[in-house]
C-alpha positions as CSV (number, residue, x, y, z in Angstrom):
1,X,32.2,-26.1,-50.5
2,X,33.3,-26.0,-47.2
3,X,30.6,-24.2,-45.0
4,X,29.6,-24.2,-40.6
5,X,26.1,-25.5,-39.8
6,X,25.2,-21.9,-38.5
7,X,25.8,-18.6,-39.9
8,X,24.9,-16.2,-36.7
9,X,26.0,-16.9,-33.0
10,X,24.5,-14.6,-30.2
11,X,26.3,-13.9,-26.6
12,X,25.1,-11.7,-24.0
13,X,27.1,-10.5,-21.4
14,X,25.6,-12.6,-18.9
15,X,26.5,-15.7,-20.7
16,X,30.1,-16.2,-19.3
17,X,29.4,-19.9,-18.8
18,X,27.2,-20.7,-21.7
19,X,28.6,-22.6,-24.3
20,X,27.9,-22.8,-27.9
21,X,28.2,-25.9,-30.4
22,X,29.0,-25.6,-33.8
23,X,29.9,-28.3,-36.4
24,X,32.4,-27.4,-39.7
25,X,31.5,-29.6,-42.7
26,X,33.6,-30.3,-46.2
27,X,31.4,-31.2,-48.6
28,X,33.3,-31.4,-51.3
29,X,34.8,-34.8,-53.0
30,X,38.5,-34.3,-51.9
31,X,40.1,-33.5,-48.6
32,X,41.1,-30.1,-47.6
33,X,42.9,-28.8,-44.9
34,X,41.7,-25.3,-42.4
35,X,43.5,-23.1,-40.2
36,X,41.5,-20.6,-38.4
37,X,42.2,-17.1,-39.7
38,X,40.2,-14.4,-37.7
39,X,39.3,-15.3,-33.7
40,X,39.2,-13.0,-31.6
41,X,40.8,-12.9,-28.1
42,X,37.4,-12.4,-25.8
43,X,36.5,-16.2,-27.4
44,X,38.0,-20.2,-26.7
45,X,37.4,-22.3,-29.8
46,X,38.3,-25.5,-29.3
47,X,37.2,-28.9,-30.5
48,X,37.3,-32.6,-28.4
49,X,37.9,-34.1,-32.0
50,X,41.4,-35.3,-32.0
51,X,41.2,-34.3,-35.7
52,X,41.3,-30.8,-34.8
53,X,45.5,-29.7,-34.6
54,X,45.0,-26.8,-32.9
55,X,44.8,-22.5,-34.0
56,X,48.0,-22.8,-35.4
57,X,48.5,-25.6,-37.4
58,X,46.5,-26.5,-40.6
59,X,43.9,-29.7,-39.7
60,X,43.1,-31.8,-42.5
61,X,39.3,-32.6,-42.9
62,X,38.9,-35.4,-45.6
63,X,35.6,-35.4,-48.0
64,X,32.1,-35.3,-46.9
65,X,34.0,-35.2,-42.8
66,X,32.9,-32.7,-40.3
67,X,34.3,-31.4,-37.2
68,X,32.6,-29.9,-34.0
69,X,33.8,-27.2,-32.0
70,X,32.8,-25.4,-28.9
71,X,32.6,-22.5,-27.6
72,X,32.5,-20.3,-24.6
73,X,33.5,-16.6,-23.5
74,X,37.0,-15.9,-21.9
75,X,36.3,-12.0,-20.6
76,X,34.6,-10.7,-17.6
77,X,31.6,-8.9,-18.3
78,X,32.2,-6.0,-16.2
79,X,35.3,-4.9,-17.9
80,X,32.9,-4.5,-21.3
81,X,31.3,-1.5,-22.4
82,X,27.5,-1.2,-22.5
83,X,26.7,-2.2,-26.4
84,X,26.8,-4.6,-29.3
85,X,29.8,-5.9,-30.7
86,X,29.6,-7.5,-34.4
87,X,32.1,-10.5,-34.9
88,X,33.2,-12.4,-38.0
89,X,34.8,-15.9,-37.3
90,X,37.1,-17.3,-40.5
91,X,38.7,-20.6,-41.5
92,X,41.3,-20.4,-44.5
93,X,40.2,-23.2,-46.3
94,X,43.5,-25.0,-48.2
95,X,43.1,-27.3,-51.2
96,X,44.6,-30.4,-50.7
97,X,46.3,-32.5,-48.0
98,X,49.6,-31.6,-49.6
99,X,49.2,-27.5,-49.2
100,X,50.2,-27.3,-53.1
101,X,47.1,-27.1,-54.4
102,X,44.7,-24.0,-55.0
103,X,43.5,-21.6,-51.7
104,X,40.0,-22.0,-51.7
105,X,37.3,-19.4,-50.1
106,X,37.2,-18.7,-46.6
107,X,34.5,-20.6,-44.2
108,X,33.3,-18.5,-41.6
109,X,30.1,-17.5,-39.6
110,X,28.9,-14.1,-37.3
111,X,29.1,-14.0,-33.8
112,X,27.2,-11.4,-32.2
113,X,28.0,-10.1,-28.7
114,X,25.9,-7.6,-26.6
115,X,26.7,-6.0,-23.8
116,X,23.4,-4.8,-21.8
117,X,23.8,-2.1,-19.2
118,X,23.2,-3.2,-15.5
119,X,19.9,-4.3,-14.8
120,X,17.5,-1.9,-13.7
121,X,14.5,-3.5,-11.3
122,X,12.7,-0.3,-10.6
123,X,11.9,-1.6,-6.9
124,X,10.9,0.9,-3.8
125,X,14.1,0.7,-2.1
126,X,14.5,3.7,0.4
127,X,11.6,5.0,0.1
128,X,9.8,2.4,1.7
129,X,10.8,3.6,5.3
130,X,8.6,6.3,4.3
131,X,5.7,4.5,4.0
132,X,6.2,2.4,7.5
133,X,6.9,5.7,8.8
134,X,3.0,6.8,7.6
135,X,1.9,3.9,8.4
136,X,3.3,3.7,12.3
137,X,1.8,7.3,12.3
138,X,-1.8,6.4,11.8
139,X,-1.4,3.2,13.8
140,X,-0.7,5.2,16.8
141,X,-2.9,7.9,15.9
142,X,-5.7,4.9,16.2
143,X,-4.9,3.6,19.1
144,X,-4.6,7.0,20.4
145,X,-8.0,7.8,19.5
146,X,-9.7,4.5,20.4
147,X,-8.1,4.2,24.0
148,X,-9.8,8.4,24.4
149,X,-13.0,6.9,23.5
150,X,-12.9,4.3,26.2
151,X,-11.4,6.4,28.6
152,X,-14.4,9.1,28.5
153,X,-16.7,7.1,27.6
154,X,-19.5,8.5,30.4
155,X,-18.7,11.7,29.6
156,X,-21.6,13.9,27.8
157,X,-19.6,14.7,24.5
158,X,-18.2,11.2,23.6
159,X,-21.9,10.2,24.1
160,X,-23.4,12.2,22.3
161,X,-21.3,11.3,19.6
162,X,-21.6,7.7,20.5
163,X,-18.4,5.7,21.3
164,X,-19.8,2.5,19.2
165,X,-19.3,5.1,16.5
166,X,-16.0,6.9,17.1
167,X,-14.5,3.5,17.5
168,X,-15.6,2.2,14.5
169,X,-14.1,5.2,12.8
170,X,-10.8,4.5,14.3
171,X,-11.0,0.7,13.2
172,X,-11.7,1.7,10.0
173,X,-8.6,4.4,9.9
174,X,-6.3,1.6,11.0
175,X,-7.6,-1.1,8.5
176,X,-7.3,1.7,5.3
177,X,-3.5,2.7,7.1
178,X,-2.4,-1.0,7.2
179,X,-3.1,-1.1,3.2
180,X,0.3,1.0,3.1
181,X,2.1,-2.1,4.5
182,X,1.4,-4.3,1.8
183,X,2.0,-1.5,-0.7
184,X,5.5,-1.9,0.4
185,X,6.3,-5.3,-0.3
186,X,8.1,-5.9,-3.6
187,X,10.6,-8.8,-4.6
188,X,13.7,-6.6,-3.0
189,X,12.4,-7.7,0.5
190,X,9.8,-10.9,0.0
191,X,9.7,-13.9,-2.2
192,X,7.2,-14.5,-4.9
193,X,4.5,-15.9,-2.7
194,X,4.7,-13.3,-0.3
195,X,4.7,-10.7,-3.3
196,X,1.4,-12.6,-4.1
197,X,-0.1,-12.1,-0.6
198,X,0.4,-8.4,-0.5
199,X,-1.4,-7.9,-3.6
200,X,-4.2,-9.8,-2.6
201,X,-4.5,-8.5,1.3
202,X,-4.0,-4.6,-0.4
203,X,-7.7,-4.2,-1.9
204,X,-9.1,-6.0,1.5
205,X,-7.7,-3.9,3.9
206,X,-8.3,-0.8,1.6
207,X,-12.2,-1.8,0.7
208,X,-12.7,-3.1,4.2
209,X,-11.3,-0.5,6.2
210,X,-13.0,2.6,4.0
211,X,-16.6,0.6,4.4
212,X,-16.4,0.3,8.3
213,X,-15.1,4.3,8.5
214,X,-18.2,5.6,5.7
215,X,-21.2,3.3,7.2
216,X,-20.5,4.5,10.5
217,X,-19.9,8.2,9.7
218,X,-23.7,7.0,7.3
219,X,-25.6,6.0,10.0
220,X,-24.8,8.6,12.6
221,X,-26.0,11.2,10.5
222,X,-28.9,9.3,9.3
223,X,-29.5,8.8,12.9
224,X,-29.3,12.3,13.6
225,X,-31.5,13.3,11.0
226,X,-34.5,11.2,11.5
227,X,-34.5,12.6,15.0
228,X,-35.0,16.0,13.5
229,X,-37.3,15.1,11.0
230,X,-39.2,13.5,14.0
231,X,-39.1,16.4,16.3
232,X,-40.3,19.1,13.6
233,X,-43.6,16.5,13.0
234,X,-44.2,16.2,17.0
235,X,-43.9,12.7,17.0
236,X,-41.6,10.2,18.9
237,X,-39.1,7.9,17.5
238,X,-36.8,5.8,18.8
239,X,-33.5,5.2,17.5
240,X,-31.7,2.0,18.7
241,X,-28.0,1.0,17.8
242,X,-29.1,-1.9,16.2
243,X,-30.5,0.3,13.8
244,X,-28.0,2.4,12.8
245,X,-25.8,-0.8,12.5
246,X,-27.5,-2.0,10.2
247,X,-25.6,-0.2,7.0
248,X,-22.3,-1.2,9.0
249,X,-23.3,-5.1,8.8
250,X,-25.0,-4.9,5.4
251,X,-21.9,-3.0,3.3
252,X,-18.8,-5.1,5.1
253,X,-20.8,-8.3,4.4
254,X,-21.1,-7.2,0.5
255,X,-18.0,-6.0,0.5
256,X,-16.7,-9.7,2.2
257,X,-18.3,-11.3,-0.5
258,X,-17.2,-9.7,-3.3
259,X,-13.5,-9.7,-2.0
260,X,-13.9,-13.5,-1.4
261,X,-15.0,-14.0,-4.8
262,X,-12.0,-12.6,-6.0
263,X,-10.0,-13.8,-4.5
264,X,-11.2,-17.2,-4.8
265,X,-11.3,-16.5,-9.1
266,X,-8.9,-14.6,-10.2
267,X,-6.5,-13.3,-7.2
268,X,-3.6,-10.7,-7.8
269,X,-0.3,-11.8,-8.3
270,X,2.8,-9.6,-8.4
271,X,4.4,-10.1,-12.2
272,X,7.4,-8.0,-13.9
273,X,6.8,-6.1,-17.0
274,X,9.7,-5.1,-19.4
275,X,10.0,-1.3,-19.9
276,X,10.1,-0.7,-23.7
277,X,11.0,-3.8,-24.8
278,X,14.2,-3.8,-22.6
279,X,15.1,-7.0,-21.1
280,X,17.3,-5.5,-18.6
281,X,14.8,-2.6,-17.5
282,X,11.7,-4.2,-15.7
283,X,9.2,-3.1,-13.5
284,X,6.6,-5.3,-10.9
285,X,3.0,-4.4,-10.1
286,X,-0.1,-6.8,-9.2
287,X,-2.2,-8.1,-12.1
288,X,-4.7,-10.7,-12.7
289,X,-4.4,-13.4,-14.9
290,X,-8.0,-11.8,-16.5
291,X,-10.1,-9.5,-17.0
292,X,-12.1,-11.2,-13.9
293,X,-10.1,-9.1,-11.8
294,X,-11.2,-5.5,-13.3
295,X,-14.4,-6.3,-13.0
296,X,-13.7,-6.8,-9.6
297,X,-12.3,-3.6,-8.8
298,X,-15.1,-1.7,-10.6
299,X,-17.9,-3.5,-8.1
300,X,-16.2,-2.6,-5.0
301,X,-15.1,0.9,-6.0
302,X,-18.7,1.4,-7.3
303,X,-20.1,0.0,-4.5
304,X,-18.1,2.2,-2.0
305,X,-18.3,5.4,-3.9
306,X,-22.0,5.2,-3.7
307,X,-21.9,4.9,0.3
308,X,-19.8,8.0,-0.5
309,X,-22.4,9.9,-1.7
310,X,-24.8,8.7,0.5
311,X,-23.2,9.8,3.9
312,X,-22.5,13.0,1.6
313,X,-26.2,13.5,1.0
314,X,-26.9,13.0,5.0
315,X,-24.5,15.6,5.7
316,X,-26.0,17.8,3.3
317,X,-29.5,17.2,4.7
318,X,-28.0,18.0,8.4
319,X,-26.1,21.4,7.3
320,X,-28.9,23.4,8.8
321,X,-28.9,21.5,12.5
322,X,-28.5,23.8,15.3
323,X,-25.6,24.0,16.6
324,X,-26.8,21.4,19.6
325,X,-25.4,18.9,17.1
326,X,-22.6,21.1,16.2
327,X,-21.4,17.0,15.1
328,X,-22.9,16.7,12.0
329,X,-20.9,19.9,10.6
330,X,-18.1,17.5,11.9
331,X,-18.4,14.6,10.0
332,X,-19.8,16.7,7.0
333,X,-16.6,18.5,6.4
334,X,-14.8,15.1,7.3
335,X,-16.7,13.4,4.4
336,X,-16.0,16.6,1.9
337,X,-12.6,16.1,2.8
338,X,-12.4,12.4,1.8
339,X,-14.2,13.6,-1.9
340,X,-11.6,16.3,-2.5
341,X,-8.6,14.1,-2.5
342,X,-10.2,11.3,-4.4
343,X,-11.0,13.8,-6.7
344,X,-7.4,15.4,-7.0
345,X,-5.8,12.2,-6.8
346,X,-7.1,9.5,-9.0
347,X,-6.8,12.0,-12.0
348,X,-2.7,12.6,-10.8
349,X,-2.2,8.6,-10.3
350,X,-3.9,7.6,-14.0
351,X,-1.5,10.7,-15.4
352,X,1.9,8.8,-13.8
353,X,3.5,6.3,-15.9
354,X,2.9,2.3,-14.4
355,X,6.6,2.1,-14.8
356,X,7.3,5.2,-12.5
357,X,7.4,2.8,-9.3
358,X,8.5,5.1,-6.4
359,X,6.1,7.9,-7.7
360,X,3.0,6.1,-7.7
361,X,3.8,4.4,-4.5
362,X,4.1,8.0,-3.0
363,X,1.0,9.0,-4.4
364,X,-1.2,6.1,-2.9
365,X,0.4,6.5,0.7
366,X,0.2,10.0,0.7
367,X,-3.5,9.1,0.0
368,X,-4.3,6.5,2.2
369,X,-2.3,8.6,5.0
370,X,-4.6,12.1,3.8
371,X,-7.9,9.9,4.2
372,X,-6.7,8.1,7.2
373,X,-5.6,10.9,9.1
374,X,-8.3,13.8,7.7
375,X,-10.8,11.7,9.3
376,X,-9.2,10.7,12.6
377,X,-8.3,15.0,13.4
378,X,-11.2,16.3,11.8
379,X,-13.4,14.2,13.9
380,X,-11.0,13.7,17.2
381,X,-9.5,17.2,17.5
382,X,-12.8,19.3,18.5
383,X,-13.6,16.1,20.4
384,X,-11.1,16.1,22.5
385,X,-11.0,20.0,22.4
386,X,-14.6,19.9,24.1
387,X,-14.3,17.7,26.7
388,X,-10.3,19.2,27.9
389,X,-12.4,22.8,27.8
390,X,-15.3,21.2,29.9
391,X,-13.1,20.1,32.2
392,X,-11.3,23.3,32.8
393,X,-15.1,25.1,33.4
394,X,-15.7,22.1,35.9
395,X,-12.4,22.5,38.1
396,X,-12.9,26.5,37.5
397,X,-16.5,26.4,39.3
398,X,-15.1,23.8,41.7
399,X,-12.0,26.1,42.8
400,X,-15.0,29.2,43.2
401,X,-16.7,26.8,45.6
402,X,-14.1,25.8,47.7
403,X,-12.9,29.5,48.3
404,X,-16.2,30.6,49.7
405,X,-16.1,28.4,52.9
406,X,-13.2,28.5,54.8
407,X,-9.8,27.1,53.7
408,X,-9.1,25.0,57.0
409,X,-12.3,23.4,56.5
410,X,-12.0,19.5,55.4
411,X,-15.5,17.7,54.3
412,X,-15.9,16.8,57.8
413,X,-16.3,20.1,58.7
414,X,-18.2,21.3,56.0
415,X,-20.9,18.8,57.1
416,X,-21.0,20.3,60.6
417,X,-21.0,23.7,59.4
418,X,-24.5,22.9,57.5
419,X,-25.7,20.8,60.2
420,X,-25.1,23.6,62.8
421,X,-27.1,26.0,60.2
422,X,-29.9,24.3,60.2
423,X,-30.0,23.9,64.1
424,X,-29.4,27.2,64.7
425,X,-33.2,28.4,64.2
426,X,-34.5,25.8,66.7
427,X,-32.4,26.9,69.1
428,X,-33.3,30.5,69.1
429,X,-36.8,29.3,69.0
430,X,-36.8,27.4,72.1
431,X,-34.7,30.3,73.7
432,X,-37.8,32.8,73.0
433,X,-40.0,30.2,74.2
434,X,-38.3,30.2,77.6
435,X,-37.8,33.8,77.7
436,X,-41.5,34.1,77.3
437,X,-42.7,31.3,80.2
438,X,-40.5,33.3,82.6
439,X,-42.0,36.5,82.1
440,X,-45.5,35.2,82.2
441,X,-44.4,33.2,85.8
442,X,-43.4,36.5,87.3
């Protein structure tokens, strides 16, 4: 009985440098003597034993002896073919020291060698200039928008509209566009900490960004509609700013809180997932390490969702304004806007496959770009349409003026000219006057 300690040996392809132990025992009561029979070429057997003669010559291995041998791979695993290769290692087993006795059975063990294709990591790769792309568009858009606002500030439109409010529409834009940077960020260009940070900043940019844009777009129509209400009772009410704020201070600070609380339990970290049990195909994504972080999600999307349909309600309540407030149809179709891609494109992003990286990571920038930018042109573009128009009226009628007095004439000489018009009458007055003394005199 002449046996190895293992019966099954597995290699990947990977393990070029690993190296496996295995121990050859005679337990019978006599010696005997082994030669190895079947090795193949892609494997080095060899023993530090200086028992151990070598692949060529018989070794004699005396009763109840062992002898261990090691081994390692000799091929490079690029030259193999994807698969699994199935490997029987033999040692003729020879009775006797002498070679004239009986051939006993073969001792031998499995060695089992796979050969996995390359590794597939499923990370963003090109595609990700595509989102900094989106993202540099809506950055600039913002800034854009913002720096209009505090350029024409004084000017009747912008406060009607009230810049407090415009650029707390374009802060919000910006924070929800930023969300697409940490989107980006996988283990091809960060480290495991910074993966960690991404996943964690993405759901505070996202839920602080959308509160600031919805409570101010809420409390400019709620403003705007208690001034109506107001107006058809006959009574006066004043609005102040630190009224309409008030949704603005109360939803960032829940939404502060409940973020912080997250983060402070149960934060996101960024984890690889095998794709049908394949250890070479893998995917990341950001997960909690409980179900604390679902809950989470549901309070803040909840919580948003119902400001939502709130500043959807005040829209609806201001659809018949006069057109004096031709604003409120504004941010009303702004608002719509926002509910028809969350309704279109939650649905398509729970349909994708988790493991289909690059397709859900175009979906959620195309949606964060969509919201962004719907409500910085839906609300910006007749803006800035109004005043460029008012503008043209106001050089238009400044151009008539200027054409009815004389061209030569500076401002200088437009004051003259009036002052001379509006002597003129006394001086024919006290020409009469003297024309009248003279013929009384004669």
């Amino acid at each position: 009985d002449v046996s190895f300690s293992k019966e099954l040996i597995e290699f990947e392809a990977t393990d070029r440098g690993r190296v496996e132990t295995i121990t050859l025992t005679n337990n019978e009561e006599f010696d005997v003597a082994i030669i190895p029979k079947i090795l193949p070429d892609w494997l080095v057997l060899d023993s530090a034993q200086s028992a151990y003669a070598g692949s060529d010559t018989p070794t004699t291995l005396g009763a109840g002896e062992s002898l261990d041998f090691s081994m390692s791979m000799s091929i490079i695993p690029s030259e193999l073919e994807e698969g699994t290769v199935y490997v029987t290692i033999a040692f003729g087993v020879l009775d006797g020291g002498d070679y004239h006795g009986c051939v006993g059975s073969d001792a031998g063990f499995d060695i089992t060698m796979r050969v996995l294709p390359t590794e597939q990591l499923n990370q963003l790769g090109q595609i990700r200039a595509a989102g900094f792309t989106l993202f540099g568009i809506i950055a600039m858009t913002s800034v854009s928008c913002a720096g209009f606002v505090i350029c024409h500030k004084q000017h009747q439109v912008v406060r009607a509209l009230q810049p407090i409010f415009l650029l707390c529409i374009c802060c919000g834009a910006l924070l929800m566009g930023s969300a697409i940077v940490p989107l980006s960020i996988d283990d091809e260009i960060a480290s495991q900490r910074g993966c960690d940070i991404s996943c964690m900043a993405l759901p505070w940019l996202l839920s602080l960004g959308f509160s600031v844009a919805i409570s101010a777009l809420f409390a400019k129509l709620w403003r705007i509609n208690r001034i109506i209400l107001a107006s058809a009772t006959m009574r006066r009410v004043k609005v102040r700013v630190q009224d309409v704020a008030m949704p603005l201070v109360v939803l960032l600070v829940v939404n502060i809180t409940v973020l912080l609380c997250w983060t402070l339990m149960d934060p996101l970290v960024y984890k690889r997932f095998e794709i049908d049990g394949a250890s070479w195909n893998t995917y990341g994504r950001c997960v909690g390490s409980s179900n604390v972080s679902n809950t989470f999600l549901i309070i803040l999307s909840v919580l948003n969702l119902v400001m939502l349909f709130l500043a959807l309600f005040q829209a609806w309540k201001a659809r018949k304004i006069s057109d004096e407030f031709s604003e409120t149809k504004i941010v009303g179709g702004a608002l719509y806007g926002w509910l028809q891609l969350l309704i279109v494109g939650v649905p398509v992003a729970l349909l994708i496959s988790e493991d289909n990286t690059t397709a859900r990571y175009f979906l959620f920038v195309a949606m964060i770009f969509l919201v962004s930018m719907s409500m910085l042109l839906i609300i910006f573009v007749p803006l800035i349409v109004q005043i460029k128009r008012a503008q043209k009226k106001r050089k238009r009628r400044s151009s008539q003026e200027s054409r009815e007095l004389p061209p030569i004439m500076d401002k200088s000489g437009r004051a003259q000219l009036v002052k001379f018009q509006l002597f003129l009458p006394c001086l024919l007055c006290k020409m009469n006057q003297q024309r009248s003394r003279q013929c009384s005199s004669q």
